[in-house]
mmCIF file of the N, C-alpha and C atoms, coordinates in Angstrom:
data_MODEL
# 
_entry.id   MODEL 
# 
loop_
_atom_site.group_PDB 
_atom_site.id 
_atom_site.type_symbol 
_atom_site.label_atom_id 
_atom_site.label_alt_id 
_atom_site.label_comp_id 
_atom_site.label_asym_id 
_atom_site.label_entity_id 
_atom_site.label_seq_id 
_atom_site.pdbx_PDB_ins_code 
_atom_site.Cartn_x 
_atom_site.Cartn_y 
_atom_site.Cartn_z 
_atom_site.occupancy 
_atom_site.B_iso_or_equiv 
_atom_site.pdbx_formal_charge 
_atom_site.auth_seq_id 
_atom_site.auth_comp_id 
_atom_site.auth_asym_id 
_atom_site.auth_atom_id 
_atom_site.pdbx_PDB_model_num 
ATOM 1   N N  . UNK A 1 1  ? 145.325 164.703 99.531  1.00 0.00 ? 1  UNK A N  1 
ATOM 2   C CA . UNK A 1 1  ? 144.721 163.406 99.310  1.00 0.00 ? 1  UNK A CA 1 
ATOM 3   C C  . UNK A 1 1  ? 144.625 163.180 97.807  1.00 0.00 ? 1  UNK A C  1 
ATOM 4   N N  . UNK A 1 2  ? 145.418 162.012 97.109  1.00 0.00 ? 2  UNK A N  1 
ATOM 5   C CA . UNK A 1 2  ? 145.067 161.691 96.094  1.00 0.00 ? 2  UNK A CA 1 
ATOM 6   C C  . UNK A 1 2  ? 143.607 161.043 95.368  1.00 0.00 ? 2  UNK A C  1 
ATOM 7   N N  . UNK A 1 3  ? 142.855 161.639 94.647  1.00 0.00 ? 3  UNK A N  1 
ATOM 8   C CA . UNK A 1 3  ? 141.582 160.642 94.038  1.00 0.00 ? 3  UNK A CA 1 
ATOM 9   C C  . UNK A 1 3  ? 141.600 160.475 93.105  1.00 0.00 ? 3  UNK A C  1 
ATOM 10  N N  . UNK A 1 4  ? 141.208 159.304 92.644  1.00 0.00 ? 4  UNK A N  1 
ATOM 11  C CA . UNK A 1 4  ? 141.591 158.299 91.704  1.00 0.00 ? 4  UNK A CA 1 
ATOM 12  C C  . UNK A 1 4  ? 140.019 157.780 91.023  1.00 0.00 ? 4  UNK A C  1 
ATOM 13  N N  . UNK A 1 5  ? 139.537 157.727 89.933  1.00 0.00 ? 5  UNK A N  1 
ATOM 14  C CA . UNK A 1 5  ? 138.760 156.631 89.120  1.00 0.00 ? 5  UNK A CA 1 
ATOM 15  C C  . UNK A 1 5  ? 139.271 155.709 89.029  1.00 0.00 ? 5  UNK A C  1 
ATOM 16  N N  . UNK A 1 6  ? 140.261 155.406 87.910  1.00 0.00 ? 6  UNK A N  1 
ATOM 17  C CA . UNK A 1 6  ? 140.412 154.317 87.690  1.00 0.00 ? 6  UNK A CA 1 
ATOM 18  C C  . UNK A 1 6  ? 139.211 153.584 86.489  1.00 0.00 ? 6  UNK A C  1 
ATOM 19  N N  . UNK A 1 7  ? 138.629 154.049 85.980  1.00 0.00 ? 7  UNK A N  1 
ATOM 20  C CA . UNK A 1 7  ? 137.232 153.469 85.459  1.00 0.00 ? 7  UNK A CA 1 
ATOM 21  C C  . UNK A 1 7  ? 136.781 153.973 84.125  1.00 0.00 ? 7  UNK A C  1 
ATOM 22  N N  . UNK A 1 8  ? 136.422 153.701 83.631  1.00 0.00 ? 8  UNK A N  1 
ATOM 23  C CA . UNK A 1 8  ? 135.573 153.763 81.836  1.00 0.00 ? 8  UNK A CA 1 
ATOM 24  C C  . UNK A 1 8  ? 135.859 155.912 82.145  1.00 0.00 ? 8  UNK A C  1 
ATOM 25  N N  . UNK A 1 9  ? 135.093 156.117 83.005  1.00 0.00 ? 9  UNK A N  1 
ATOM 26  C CA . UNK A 1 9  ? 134.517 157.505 82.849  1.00 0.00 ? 9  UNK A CA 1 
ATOM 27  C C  . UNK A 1 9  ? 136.179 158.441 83.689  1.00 0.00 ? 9  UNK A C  1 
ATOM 28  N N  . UNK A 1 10 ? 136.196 159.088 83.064  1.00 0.00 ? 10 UNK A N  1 
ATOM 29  C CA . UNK A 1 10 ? 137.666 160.181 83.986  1.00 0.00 ? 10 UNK A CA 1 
ATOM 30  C C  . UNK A 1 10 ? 136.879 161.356 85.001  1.00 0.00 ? 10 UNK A C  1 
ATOM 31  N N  . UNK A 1 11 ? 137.603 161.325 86.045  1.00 0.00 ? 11 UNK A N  1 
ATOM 32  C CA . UNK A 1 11 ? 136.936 161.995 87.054  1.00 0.00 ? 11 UNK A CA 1 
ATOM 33  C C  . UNK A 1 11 ? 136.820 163.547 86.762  1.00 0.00 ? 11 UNK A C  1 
ATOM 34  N N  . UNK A 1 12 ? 135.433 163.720 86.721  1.00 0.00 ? 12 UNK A N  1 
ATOM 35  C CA . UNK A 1 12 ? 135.320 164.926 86.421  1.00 0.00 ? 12 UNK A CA 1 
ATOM 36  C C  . UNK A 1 12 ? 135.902 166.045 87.383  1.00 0.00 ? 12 UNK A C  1 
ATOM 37  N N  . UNK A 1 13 ? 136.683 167.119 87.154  1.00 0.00 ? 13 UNK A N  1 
ATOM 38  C CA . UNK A 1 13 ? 137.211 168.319 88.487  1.00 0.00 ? 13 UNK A CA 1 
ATOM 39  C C  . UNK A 1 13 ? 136.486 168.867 89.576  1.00 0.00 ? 13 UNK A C  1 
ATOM 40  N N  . UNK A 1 14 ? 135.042 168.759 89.580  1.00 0.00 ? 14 UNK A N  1 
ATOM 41  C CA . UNK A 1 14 ? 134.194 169.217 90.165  1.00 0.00 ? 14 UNK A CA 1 
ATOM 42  C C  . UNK A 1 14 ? 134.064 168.155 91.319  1.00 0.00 ? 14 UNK A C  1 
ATOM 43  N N  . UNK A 1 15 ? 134.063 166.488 90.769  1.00 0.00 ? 15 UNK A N  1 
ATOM 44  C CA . UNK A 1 15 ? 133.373 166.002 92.087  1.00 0.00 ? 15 UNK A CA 1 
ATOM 45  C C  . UNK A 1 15 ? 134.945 165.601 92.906  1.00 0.00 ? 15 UNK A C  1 
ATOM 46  N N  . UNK A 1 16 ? 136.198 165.731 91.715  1.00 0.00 ? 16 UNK A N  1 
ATOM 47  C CA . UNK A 1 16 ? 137.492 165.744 92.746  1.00 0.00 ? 16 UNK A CA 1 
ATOM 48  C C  . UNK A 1 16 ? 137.116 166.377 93.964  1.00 0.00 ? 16 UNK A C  1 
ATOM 49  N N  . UNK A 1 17 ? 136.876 167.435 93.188  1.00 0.00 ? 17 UNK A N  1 
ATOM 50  C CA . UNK A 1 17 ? 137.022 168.773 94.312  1.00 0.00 ? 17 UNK A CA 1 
ATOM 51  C C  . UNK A 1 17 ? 136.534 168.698 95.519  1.00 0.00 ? 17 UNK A C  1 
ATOM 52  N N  . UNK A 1 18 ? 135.473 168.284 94.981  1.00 0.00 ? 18 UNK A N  1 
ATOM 53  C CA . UNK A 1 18 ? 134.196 167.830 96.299  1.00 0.00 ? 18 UNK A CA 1 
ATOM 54  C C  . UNK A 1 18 ? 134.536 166.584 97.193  1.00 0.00 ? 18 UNK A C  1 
ATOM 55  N N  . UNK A 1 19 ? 135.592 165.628 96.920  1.00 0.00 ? 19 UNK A N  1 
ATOM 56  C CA . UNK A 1 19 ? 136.039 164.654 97.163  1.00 0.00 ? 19 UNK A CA 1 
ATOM 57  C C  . UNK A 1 19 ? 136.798 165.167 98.445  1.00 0.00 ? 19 UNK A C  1 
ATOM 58  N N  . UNK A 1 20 ? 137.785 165.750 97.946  1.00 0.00 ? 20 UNK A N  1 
ATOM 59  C CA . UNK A 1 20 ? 138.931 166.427 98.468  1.00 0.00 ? 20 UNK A CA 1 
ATOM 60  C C  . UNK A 1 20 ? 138.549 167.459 99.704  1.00 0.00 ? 20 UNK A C  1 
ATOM 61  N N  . UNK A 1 21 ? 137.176 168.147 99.350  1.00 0.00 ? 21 UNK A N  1 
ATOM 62  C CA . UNK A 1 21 ? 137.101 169.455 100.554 1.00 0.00 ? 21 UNK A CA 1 
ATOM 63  C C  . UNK A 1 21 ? 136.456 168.159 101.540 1.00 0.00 ? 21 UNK A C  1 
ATOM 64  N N  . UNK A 1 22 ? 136.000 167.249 101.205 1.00 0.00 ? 22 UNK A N  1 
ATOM 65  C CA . UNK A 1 22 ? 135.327 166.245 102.195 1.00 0.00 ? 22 UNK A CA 1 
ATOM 66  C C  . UNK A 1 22 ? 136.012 165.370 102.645 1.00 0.00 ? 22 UNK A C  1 
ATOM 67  N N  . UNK A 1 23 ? 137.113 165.013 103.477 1.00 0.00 ? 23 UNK A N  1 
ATOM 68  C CA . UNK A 1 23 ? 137.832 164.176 103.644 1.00 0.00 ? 23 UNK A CA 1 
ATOM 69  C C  . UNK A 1 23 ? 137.038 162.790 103.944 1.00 0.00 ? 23 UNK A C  1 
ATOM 70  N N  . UNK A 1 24 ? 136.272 162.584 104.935 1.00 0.00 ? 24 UNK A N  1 
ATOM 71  C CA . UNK A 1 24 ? 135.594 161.340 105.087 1.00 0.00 ? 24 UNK A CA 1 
ATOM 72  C C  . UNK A 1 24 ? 134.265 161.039 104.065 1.00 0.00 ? 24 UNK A C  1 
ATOM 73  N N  . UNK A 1 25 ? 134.346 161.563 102.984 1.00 0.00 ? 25 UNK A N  1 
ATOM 74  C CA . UNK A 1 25 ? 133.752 161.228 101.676 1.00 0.00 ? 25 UNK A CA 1 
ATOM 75  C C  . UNK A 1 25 ? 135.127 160.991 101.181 1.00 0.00 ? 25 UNK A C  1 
ATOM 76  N N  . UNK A 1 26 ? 136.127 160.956 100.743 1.00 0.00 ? 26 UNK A N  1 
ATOM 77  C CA . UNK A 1 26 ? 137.244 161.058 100.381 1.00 0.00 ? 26 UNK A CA 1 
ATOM 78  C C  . UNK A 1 26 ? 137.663 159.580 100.021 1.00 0.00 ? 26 UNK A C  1 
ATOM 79  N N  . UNK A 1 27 ? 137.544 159.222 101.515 1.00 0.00 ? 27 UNK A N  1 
ATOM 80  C CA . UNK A 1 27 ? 137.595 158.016 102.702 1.00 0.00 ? 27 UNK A CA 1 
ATOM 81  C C  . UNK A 1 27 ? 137.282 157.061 102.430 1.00 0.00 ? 27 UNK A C  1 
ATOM 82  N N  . UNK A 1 28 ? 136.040 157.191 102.019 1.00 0.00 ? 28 UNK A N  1 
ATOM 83  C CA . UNK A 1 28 ? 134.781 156.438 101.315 1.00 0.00 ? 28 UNK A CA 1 
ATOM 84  C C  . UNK A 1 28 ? 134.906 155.796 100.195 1.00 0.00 ? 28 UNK A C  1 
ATOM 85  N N  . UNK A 1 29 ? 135.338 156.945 99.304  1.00 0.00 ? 29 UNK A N  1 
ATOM 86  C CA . UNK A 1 29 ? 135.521 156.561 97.635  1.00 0.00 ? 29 UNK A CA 1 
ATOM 87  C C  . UNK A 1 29 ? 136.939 155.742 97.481  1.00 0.00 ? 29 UNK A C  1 
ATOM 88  N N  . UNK A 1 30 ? 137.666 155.975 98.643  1.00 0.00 ? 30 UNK A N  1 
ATOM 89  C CA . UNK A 1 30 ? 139.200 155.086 98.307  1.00 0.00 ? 30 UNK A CA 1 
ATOM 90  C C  . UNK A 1 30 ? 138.713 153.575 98.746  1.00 0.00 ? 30 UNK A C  1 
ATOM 91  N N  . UNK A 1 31 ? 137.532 153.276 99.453  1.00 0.00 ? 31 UNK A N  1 
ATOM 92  C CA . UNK A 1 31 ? 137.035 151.823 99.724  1.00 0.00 ? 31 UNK A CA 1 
ATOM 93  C C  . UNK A 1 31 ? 136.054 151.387 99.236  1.00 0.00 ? 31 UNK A C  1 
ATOM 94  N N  . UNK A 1 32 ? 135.745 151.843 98.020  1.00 0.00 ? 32 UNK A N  1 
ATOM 95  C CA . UNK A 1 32 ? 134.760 151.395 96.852  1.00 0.00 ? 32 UNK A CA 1 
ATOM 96  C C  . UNK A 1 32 ? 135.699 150.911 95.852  1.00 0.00 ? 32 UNK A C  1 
ATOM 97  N N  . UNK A 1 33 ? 135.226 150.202 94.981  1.00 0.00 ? 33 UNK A N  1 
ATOM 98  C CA . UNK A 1 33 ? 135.587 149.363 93.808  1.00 0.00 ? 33 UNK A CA 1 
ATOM 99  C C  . UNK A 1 33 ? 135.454 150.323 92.913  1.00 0.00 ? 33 UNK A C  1 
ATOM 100 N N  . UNK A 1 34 ? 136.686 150.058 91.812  1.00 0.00 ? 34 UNK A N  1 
ATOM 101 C CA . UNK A 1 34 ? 136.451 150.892 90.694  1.00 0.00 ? 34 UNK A CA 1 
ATOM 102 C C  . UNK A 1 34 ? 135.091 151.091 89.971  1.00 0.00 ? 34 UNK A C  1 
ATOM 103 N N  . UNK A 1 35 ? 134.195 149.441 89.937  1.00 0.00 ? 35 UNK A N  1 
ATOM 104 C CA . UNK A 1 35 ? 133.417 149.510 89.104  1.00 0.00 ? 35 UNK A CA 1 
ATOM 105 C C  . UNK A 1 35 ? 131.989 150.472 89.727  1.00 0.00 ? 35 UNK A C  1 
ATOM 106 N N  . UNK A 1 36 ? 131.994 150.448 91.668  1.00 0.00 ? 36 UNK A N  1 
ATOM 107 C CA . UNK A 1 36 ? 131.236 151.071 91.964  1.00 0.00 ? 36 UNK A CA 1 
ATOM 108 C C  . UNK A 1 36 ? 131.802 153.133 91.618  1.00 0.00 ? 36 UNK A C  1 
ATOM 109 N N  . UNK A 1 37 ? 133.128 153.428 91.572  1.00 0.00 ? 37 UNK A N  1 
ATOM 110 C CA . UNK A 1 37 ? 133.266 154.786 91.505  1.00 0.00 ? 37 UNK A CA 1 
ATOM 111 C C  . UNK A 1 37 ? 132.535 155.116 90.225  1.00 0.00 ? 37 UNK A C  1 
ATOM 112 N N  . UNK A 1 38 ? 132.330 154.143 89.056  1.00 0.00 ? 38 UNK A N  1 
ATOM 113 C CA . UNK A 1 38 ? 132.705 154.219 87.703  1.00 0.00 ? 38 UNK A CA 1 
ATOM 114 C C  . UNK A 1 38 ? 130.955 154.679 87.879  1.00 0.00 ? 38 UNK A C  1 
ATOM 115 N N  . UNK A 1 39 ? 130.282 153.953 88.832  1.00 0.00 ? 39 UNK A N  1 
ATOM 116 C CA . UNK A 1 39 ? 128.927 153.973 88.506  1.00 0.00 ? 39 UNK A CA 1 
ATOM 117 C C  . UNK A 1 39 ? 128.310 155.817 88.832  1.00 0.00 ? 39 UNK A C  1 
ATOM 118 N N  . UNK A 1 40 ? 129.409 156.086 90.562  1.00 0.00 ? 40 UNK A N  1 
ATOM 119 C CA . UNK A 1 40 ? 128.812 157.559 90.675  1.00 0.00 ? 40 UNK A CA 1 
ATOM 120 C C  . UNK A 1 40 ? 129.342 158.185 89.745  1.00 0.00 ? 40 UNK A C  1 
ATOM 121 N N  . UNK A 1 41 ? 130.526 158.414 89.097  1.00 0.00 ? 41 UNK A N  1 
ATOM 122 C CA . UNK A 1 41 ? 131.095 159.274 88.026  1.00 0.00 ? 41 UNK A CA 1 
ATOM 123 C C  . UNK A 1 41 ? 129.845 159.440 86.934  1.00 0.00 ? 41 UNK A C  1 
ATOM 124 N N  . UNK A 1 42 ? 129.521 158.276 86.641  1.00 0.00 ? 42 UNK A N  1 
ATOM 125 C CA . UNK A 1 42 ? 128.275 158.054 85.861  1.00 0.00 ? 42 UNK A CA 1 
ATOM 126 C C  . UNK A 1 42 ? 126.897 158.941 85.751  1.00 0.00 ? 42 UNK A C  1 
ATOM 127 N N  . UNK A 1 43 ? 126.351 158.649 87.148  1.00 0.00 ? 43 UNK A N  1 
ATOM 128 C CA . UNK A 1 43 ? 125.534 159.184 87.519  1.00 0.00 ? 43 UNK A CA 1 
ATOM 129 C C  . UNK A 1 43 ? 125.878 160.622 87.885  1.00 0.00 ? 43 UNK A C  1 
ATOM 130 N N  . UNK A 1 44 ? 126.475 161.298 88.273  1.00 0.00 ? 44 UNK A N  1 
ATOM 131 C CA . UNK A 1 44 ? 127.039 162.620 88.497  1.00 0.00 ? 44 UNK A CA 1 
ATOM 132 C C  . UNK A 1 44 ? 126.905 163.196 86.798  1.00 0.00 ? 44 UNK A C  1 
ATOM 133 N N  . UNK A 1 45 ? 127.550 162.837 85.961  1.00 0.00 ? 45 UNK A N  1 
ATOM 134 C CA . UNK A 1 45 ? 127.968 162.860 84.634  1.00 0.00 ? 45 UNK A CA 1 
ATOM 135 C C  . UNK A 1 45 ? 126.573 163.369 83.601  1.00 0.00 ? 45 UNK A C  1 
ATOM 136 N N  . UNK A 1 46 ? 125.358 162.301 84.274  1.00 0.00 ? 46 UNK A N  1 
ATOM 137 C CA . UNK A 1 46 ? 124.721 162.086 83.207  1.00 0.00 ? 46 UNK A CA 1 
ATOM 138 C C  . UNK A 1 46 ? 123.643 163.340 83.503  1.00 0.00 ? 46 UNK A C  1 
ATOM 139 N N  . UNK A 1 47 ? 123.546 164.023 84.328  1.00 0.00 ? 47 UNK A N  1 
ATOM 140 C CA . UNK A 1 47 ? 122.546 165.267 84.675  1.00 0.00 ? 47 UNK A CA 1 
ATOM 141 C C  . UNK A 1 47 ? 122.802 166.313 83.392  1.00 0.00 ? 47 UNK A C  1 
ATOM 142 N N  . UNK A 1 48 ? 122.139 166.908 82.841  1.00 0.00 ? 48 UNK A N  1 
ATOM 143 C CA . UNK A 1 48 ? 121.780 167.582 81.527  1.00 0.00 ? 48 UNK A CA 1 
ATOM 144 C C  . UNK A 1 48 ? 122.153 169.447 82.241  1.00 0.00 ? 48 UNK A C  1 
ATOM 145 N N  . UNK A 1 49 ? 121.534 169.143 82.956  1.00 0.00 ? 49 UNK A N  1 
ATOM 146 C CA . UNK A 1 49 ? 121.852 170.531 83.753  1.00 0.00 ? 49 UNK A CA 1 
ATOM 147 C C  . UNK A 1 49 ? 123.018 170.857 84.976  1.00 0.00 ? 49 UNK A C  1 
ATOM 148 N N  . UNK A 1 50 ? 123.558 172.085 85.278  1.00 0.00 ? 50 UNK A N  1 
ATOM 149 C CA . UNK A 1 50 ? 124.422 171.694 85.346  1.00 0.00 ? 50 UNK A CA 1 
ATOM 150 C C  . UNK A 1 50 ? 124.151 172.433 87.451  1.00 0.00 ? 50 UNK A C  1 
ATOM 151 N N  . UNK A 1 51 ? 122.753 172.938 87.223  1.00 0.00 ? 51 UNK A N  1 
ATOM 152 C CA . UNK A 1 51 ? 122.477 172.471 88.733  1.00 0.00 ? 51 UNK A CA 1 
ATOM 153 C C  . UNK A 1 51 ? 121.963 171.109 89.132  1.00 0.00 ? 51 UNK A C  1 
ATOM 154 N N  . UNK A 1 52 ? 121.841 170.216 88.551  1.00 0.00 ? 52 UNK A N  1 
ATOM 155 C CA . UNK A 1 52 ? 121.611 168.542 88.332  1.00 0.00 ? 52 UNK A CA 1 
ATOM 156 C C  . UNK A 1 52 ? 122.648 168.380 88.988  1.00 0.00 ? 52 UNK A C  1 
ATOM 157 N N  . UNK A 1 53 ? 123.570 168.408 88.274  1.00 0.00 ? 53 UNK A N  1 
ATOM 158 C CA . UNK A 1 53 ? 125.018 167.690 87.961  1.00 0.00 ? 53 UNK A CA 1 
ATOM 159 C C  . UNK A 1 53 ? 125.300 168.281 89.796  1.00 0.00 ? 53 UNK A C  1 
ATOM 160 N N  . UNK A 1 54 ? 125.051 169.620 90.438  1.00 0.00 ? 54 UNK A N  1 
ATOM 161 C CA . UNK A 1 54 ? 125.719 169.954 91.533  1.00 0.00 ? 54 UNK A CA 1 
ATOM 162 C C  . UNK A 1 54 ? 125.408 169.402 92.886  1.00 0.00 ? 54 UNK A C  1 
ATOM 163 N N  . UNK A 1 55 ? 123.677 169.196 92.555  1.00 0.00 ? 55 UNK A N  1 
ATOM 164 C CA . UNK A 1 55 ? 122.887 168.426 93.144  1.00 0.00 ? 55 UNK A CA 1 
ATOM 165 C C  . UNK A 1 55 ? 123.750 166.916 93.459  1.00 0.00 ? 55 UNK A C  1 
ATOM 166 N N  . UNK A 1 56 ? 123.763 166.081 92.355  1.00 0.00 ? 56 UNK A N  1 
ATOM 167 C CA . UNK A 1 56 ? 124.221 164.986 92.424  1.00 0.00 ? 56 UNK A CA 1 
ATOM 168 C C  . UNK A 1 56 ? 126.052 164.478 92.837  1.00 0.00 ? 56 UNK A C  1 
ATOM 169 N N  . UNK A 1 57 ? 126.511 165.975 92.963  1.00 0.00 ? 57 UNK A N  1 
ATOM 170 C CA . UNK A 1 57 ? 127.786 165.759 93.731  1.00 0.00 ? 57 UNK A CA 1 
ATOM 171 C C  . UNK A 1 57 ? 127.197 165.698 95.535  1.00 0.00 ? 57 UNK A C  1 
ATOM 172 N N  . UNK A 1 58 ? 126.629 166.747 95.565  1.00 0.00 ? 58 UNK A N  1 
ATOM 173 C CA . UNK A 1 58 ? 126.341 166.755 97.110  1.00 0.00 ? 58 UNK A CA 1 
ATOM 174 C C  . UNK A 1 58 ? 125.967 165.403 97.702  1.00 0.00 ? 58 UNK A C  1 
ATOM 175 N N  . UNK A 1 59 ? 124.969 165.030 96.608  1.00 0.00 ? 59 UNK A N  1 
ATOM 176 C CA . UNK A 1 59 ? 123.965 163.271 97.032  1.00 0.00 ? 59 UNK A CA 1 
ATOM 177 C C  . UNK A 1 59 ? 125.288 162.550 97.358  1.00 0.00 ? 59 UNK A C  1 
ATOM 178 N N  . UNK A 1 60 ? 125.623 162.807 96.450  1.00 0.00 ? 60 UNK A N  1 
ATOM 179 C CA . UNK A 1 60 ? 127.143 161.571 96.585  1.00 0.00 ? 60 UNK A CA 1 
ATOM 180 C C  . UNK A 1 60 ? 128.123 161.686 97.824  1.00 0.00 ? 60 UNK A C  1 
ATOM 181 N N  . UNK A 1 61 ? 128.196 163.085 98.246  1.00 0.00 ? 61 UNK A N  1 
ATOM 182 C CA . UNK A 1 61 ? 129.119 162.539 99.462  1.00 0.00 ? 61 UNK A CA 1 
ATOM 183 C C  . UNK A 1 61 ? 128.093 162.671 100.793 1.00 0.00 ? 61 UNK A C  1 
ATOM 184 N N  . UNK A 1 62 ? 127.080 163.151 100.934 1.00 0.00 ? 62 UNK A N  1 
ATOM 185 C CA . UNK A 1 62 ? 126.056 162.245 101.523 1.00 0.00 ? 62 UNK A CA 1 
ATOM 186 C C  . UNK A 1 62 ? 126.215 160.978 101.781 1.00 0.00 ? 62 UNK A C  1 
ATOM 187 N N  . UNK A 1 63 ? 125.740 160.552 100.737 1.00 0.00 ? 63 UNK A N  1 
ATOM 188 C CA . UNK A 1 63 ? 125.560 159.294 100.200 1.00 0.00 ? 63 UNK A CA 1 
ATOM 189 C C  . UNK A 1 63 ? 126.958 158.099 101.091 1.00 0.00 ? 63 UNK A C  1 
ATOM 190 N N  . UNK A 1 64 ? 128.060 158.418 100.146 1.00 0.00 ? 64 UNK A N  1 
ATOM 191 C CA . UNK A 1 64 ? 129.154 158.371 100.623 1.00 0.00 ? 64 UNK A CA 1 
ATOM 192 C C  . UNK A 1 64 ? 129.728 158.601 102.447 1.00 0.00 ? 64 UNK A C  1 
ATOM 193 N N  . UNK A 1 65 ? 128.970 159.312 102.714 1.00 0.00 ? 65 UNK A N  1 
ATOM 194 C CA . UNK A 1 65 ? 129.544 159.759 104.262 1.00 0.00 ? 65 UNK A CA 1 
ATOM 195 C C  . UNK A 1 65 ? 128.397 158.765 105.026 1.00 0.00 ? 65 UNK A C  1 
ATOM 196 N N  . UNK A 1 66 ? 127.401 158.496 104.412 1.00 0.00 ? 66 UNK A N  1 
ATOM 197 C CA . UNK A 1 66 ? 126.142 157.333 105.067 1.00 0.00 ? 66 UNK A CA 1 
ATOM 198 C C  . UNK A 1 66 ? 126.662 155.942 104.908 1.00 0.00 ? 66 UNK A C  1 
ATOM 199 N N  . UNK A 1 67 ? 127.503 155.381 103.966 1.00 0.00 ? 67 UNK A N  1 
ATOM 200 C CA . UNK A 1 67 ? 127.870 154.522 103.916 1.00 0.00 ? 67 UNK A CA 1 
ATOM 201 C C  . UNK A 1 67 ? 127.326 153.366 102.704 1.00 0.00 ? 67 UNK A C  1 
ATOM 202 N N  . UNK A 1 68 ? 126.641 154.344 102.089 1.00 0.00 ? 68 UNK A N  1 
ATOM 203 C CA . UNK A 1 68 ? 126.031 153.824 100.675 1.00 0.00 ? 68 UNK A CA 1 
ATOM 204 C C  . UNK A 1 68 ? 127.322 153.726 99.636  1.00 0.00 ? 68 UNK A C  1 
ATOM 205 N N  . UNK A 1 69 ? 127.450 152.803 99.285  1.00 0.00 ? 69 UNK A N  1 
ATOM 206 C CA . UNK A 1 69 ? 128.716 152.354 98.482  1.00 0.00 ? 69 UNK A CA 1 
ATOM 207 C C  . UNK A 1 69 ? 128.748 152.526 96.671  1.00 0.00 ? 69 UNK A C  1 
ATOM 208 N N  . UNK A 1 70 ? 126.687 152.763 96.110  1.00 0.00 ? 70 UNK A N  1 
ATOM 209 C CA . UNK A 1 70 ? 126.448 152.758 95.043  1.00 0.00 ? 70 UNK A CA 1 
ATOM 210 C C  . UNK A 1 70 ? 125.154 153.624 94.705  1.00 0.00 ? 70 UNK A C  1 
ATOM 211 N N  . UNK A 1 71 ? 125.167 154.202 93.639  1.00 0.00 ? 71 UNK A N  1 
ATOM 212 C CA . UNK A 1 71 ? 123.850 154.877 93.404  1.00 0.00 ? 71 UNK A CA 1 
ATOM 213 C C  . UNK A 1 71 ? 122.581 154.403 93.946  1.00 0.00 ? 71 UNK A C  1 
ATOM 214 N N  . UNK A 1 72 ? 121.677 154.754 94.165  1.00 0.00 ? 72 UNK A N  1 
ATOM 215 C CA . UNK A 1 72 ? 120.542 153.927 94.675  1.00 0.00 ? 72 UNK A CA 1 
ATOM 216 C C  . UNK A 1 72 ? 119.017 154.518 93.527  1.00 0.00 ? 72 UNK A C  1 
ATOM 217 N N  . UNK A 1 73 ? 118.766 153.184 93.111  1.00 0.00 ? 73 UNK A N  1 
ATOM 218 C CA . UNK A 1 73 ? 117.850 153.683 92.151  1.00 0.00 ? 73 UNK A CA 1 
ATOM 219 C C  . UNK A 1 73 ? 117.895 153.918 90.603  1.00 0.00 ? 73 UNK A C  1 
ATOM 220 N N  . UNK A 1 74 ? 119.242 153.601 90.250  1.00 0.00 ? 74 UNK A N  1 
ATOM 221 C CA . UNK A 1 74 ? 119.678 153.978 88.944  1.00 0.00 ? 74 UNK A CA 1 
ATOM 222 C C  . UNK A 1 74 ? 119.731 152.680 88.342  1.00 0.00 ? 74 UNK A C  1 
ATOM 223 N N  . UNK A 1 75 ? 119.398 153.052 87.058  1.00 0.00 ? 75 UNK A N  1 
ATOM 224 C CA . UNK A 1 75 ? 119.815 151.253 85.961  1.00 0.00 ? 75 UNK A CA 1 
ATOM 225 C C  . UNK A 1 75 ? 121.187 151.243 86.475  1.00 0.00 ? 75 UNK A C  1 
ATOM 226 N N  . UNK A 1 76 ? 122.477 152.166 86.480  1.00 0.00 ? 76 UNK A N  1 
ATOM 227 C CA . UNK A 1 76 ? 123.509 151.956 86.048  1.00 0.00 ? 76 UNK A CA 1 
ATOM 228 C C  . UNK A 1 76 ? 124.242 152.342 85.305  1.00 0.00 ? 76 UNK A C  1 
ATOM 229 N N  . UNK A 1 77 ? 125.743 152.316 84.925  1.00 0.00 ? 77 UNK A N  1 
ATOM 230 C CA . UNK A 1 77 ? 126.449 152.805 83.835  1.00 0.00 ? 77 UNK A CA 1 
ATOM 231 C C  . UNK A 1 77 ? 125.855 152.042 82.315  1.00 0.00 ? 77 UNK A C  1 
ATOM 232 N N  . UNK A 1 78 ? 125.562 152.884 81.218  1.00 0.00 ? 78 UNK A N  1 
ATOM 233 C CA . UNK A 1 78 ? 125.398 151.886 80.113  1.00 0.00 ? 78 UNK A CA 1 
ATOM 234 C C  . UNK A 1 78 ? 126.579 152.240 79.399  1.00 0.00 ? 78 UNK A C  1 
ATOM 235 N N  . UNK A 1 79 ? 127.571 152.752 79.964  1.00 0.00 ? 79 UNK A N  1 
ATOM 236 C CA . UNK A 1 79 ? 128.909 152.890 79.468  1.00 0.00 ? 79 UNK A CA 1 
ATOM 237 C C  . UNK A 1 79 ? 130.063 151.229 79.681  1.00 0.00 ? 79 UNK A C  1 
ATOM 238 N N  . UNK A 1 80 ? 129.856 150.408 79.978  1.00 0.00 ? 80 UNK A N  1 
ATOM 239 C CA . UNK A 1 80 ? 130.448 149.572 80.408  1.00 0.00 ? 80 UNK A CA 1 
ATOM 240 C C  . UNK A 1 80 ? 130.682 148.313 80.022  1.00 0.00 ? 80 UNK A C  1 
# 
């Protein structure tokens, strides 16, 4: 399965990865808008720690496999 950003931020290898072992998270992210991938890349990205950061892959294909299309709770990218 190819995954793709497309967006301000380049996909970090970790949440590929996580993309990829999850096919129907996979699924998910190919029917979101760039500007929504751009936002989890974001949010994944911005954790200081780097059990944060592992945390916030899992949320995401959660997230993603629930049918939540965008962070929930976040300002947002201020990259943009």
């Amino acid at each position: 399965m190819k995954i793709t950003a497309k967006a301000p931020h380049k996909m970090p290898a970790d949440l590929k990865k996580a993309l990829i072992a999850l096919p129907t998270a996979g699924k998910a992210w190919k029917s979101i808008t760039p500007l929504a991938r751009n936002e989890w890349i974001c949010w994944v990205i911005s954790g200081k720690k780097a059990e944060t950061r592992t945390i916030r892959i899992n949320k995401t294909l959660s997230k993603l496999n629930g049918g939540m299309r965008r962070p929930c709770c976040w300002a947002g990218c201020p990259h943009r």
